[in-house]
C-alpha positions as MATLAB code, in Angstrom:
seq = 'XXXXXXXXXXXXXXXXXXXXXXXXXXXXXXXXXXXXXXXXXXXXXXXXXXXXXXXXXXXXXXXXXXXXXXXXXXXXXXXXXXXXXXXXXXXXXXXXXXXXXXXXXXXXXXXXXXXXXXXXXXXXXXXXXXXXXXXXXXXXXXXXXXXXXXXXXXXXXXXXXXXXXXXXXXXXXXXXXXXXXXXXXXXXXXXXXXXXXXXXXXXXXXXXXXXXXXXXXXXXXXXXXXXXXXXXXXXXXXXXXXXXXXXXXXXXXXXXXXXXXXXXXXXXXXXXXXXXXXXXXXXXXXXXXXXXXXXXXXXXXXXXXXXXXXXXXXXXXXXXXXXXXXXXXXXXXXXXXXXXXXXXXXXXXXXXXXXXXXXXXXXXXXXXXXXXXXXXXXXXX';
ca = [
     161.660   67.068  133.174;
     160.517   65.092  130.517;
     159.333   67.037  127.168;
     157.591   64.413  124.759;
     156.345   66.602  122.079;
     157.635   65.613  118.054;
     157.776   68.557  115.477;
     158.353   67.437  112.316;
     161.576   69.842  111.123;
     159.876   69.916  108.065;
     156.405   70.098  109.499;
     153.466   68.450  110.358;
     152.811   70.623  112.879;
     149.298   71.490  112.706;
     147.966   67.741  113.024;
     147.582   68.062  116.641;
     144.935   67.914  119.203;
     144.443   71.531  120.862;
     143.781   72.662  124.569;
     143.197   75.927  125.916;
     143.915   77.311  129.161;
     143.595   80.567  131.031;
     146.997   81.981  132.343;
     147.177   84.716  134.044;
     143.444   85.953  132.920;
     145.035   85.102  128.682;
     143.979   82.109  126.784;
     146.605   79.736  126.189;
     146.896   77.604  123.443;
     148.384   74.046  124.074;
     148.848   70.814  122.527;
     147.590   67.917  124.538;
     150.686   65.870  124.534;
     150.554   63.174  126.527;
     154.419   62.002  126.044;
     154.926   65.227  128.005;
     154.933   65.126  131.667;
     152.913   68.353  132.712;
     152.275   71.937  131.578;
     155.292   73.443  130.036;
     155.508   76.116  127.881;
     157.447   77.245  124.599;
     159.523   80.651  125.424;
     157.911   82.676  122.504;
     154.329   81.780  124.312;
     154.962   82.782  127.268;
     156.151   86.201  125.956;
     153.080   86.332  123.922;
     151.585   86.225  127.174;
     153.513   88.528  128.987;
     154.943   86.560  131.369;
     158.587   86.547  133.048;
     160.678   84.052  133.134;
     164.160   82.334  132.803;
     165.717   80.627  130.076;
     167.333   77.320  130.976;
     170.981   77.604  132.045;
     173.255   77.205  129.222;
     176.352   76.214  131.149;
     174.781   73.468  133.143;
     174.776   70.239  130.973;
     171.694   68.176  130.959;
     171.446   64.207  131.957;
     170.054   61.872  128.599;
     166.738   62.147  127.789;
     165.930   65.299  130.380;
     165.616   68.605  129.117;
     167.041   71.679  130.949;
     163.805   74.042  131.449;
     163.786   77.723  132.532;
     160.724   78.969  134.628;
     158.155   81.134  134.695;
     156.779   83.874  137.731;
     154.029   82.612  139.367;
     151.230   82.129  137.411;
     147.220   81.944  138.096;
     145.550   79.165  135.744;
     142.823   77.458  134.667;
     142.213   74.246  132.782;
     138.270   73.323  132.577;
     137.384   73.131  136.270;
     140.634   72.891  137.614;
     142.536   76.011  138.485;
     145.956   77.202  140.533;
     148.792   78.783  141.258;
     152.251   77.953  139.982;
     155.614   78.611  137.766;
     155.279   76.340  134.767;
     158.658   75.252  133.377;
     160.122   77.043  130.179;
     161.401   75.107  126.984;
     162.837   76.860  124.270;
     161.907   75.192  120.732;
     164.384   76.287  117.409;
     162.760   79.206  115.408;
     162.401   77.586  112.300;
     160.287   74.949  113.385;
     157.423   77.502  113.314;
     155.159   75.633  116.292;
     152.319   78.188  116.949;
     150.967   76.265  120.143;
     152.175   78.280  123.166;
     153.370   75.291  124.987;
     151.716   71.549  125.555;
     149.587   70.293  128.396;
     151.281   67.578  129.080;
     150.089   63.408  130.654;
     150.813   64.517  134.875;
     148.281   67.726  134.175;
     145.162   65.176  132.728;
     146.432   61.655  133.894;
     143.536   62.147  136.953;
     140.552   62.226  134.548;
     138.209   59.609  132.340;
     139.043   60.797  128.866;
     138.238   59.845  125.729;
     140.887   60.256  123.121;
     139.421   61.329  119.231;
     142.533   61.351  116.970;
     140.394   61.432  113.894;
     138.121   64.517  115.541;
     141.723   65.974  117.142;
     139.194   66.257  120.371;
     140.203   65.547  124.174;
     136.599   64.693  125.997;
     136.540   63.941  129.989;
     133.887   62.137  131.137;
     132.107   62.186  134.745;
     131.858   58.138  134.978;
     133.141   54.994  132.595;
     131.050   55.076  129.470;
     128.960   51.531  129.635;
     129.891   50.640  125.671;
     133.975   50.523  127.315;
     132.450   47.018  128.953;
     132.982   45.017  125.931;
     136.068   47.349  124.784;
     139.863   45.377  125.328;
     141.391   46.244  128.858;
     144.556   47.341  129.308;
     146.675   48.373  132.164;
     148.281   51.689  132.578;
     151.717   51.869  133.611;
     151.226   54.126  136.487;
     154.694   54.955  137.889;
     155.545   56.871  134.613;
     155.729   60.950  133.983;
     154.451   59.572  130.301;
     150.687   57.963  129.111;
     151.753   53.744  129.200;
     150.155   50.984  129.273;
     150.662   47.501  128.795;
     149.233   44.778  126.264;
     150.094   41.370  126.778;
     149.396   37.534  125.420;
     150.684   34.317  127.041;
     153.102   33.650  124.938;
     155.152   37.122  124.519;
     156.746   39.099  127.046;
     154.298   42.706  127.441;
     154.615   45.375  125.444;
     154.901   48.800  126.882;
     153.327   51.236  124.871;
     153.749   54.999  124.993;
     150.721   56.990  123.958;
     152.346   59.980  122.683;
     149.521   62.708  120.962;
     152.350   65.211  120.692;
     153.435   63.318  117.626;
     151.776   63.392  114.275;
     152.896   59.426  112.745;
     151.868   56.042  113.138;
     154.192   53.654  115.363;
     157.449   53.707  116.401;
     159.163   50.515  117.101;
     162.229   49.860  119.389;
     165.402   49.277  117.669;
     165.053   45.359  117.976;
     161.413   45.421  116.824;
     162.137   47.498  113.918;
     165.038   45.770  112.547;
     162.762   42.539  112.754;
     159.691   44.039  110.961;
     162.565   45.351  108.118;
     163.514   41.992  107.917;
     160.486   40.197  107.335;
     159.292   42.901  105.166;
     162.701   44.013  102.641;
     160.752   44.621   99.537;
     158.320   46.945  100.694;
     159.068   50.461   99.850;
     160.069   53.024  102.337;
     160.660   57.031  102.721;
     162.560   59.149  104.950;
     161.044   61.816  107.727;
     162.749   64.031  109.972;
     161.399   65.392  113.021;
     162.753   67.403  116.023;
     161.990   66.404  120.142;
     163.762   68.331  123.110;
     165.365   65.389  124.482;
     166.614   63.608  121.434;
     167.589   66.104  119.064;
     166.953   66.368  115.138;
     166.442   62.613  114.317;
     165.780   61.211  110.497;
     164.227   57.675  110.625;
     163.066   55.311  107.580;
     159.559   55.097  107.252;
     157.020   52.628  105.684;
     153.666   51.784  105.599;
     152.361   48.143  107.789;
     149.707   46.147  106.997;
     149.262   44.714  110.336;
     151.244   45.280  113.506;
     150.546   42.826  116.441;
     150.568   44.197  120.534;
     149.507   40.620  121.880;
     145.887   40.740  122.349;
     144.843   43.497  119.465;
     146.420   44.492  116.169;
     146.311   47.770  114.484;
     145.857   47.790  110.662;
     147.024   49.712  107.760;
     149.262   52.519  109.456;
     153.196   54.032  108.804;
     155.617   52.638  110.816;
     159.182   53.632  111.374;
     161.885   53.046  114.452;
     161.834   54.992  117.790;
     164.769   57.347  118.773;
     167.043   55.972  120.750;
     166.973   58.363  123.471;
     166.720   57.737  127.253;
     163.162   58.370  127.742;
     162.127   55.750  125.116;
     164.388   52.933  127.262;
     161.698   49.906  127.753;
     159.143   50.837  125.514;
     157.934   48.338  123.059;
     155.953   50.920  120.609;
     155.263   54.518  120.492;
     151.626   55.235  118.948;
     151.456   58.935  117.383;
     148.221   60.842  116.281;
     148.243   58.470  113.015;
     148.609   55.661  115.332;
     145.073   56.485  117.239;
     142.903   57.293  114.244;
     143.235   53.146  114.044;
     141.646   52.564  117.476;
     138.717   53.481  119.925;
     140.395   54.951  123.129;
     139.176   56.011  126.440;
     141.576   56.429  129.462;
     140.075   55.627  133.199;
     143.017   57.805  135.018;
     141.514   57.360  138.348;
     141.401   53.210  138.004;
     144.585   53.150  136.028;
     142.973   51.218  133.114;
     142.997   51.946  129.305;
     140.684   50.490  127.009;
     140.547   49.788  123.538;
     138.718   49.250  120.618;
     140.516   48.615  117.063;
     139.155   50.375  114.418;
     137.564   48.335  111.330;
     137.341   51.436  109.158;
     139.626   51.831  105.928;
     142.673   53.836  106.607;
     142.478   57.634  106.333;
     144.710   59.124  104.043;
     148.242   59.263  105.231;
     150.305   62.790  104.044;
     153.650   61.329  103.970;
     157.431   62.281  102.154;
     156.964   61.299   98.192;
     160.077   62.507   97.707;
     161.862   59.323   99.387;
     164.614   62.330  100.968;
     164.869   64.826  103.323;
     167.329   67.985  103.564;
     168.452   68.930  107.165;
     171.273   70.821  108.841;
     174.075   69.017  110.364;
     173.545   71.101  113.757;
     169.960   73.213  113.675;
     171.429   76.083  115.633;
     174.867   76.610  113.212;
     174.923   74.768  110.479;
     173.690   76.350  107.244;
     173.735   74.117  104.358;
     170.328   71.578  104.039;
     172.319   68.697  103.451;
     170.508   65.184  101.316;
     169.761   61.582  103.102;
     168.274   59.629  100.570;
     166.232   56.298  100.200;
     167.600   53.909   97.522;
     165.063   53.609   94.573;
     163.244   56.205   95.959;
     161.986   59.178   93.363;
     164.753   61.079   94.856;
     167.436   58.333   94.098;
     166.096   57.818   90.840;
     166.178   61.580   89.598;
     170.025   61.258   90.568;
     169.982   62.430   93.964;
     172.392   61.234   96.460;
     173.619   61.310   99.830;
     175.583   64.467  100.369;
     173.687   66.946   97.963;
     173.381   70.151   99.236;
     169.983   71.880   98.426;
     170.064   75.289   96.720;
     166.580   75.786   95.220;
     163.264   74.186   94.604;
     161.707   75.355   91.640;
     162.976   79.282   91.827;
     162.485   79.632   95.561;
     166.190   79.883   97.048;
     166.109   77.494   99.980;
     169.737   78.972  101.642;
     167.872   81.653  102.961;
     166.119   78.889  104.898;
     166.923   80.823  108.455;
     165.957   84.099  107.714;
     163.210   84.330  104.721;
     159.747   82.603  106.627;
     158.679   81.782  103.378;
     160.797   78.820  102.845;
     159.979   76.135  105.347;
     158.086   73.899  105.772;
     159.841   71.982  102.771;
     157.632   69.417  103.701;
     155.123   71.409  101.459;
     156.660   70.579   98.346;
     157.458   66.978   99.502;
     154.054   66.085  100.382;
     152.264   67.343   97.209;
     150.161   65.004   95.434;
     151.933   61.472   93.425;
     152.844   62.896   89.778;
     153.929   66.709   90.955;
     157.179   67.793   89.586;
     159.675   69.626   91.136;
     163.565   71.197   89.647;
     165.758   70.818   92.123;
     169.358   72.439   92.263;
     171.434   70.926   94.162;
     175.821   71.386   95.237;
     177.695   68.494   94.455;
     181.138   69.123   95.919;
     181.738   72.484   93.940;
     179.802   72.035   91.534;
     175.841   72.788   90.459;
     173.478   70.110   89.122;
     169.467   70.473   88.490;
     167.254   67.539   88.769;
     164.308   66.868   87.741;
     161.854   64.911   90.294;
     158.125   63.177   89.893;
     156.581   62.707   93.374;
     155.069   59.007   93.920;
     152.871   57.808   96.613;
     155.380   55.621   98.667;
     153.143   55.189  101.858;
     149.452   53.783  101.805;
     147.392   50.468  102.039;
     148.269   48.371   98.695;
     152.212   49.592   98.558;
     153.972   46.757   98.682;
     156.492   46.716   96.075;
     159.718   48.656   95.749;
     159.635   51.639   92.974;
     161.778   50.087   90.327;
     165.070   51.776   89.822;
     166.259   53.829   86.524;
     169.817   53.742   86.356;
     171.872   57.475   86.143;
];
């Protein structure tokens, strides 16, 4: 079972695009997610909706890049105009990630449709027949053996790219590990930040981020949008680029499911704004479900670096909110709150250095958005 959906661990959870469903006679709410494979819900929603169901065995170990799922009873649904009976699989999500979606509706539940795909609106709309404007719109072909939304874009002189539309994640694109090392390369001065985000199958994962002017897919570009590099799990293997929710707001997109075509229009519009880490660092666990301490990755000559943070840190307090309690008191995460406040906000950070207590003091400065092309200069500590 494939899960595709992204959380952010320090949140961007709320830019998603929202379906409803009825389950057994209660409304479901869902995040249209098509790197998921079909309906699946989150543990805590399917207790909100008073269903039983099984955890996933915690003895059995699971193969890379499949999650191990529980199930529900058998369930009466509803989804628009289509409607049955089934068990939907079970997926428990960590606590502290605070998703308030009661599970995703996932590509196999809406891959039989004509949809049109609104990332700027956050709308799903299905269509009865191929609007006529799609006629002079760039045609693609959708990878059709796949639990996942592909398709492929191609020129005559490059091998395809196999894209994975994934509207369970909130960035821009994620490149393979060889396309991202090449884009780094041809681009070293540009500045960069950090983000960490959560999926089922790959674990918490903290990737470098930065902002592209262009990015080429053969017969189409998209402009002005973040890019960063793909996990390396298993159910990424052969895909070129991953397009998130940022990702779409750059193109036109409606999906003929039935004909197995996806077409395209790139968007000419200036870039919306971009909420991204101006901090240049993020603070995770080692391990989400025992490991206490939010430990520092930091971007050289990032505002982070620059205030004197480093690699290692251990955070104890932003401001005078105590961030240990980060497990039990809700009113610490998201961190990303303080992160993404606007260029010039300060924040007083105390951090652990080995055993002993430092405070820094940090200015937050737009790292990601059209125009960014140099590195912040360094100040030396």
């Amino acid at each position: 079972m494939l899960v595709g959906l992204t959380a952010t661990a320090q949140e961007r959870n709320e830019q998603r695009i929202r379906m409803d469903a009825t389950i057994n006679g209660k409304t479901a709410h869902l995040i249209y997610d098509t790197g998921a494979s079909t309906l699946i819900l989150f543990a805590k929603g399917a207790t909100r909706l008073g269903l039983s169901f099984t955890n996933a065995p915690k003895d059995v170990p699971a193969k890379p890049g499949v999650v191990a799922f529980g199930t529900t009873e058998l369930c009466d649904w509803a989804i628009g105009n289509s409607h049955g009976r089934e068990s939907f699989p079970i997926v428990e999500i960590p606590a502290m990630l605070h998703l308030s979606a009661d599970g995703v509706i996932g590509w196999g539940a809406v891959n039989s449709n004509i949809t049109l795909i609104d990332a700027g609106l956050g709308t799903v709309t299905c269509f009865a027949k191929l609007p006529p404007e799609t006629a002079t719109w760039i045609q693609c072909k959708l990878r059709t053996n796949f639990y996942t939304m592909q398709f492929e874009s191609s020129a005559s002189t490059d091998a395809p790219y196999n894209i994975l539309v994934d509207t369970g994640a909130s960035g821009g694109v994620e490149l393979s590990e060889e396309k991202w090392q090449s884009w780094k390369k041809a681009h070293k001065n540009d500045p960069m930040t950090l983000m960490a985000h959560y999926t089922p199958h790959a674990g918490l994962v903290i990737t470098e981020e930065a902002w592209a002017k262009e990015l080429s897919f053969g017969r189409f570009s998209l402009t002005d949008v973040a890019v960063m590099e793909s996990d390396h799990s298993d159910s990424k293997e052969g895909i070129t680029a991953t397009w998130g929710l940022s990702a779409l707001k750059r193109v036109d997109m409606i999906v003929d499911g039935p004909k197995g075509i996806l077409y395209l229009r790139p968007s000419n519009k200036p870039a919306p704004p971009y909420e991204h880490n101006r901090l240049g660092a993020v603070f995770t666990p080692v391990d989400l479900q025992t490991s206490d301490d939010l430990i520092a990755h930091v971007i050289t000559n990032s505002p982070a670096y620059n205030a004197g943070i480093r690699n290692g840190d251990v955070l104890l307090k932003i401001d005078t909110l105590d961030v240990t309690k980060w497990r039990t008191d809700p009113n610490v995460l998201p961190l990303t709150r303080f992160w993404e406040r606007p260029a010039g906000s300060n924040l007083k950070l105390e951090l652990r250095r080995g055993g002993e207590k430092t405070t820094v003091d940090v200015v937050l400065q737009q790292i990601l958005s059209p125009g960014t092309n140099t590195m912040v200069k360094p100040t030396h500590k």
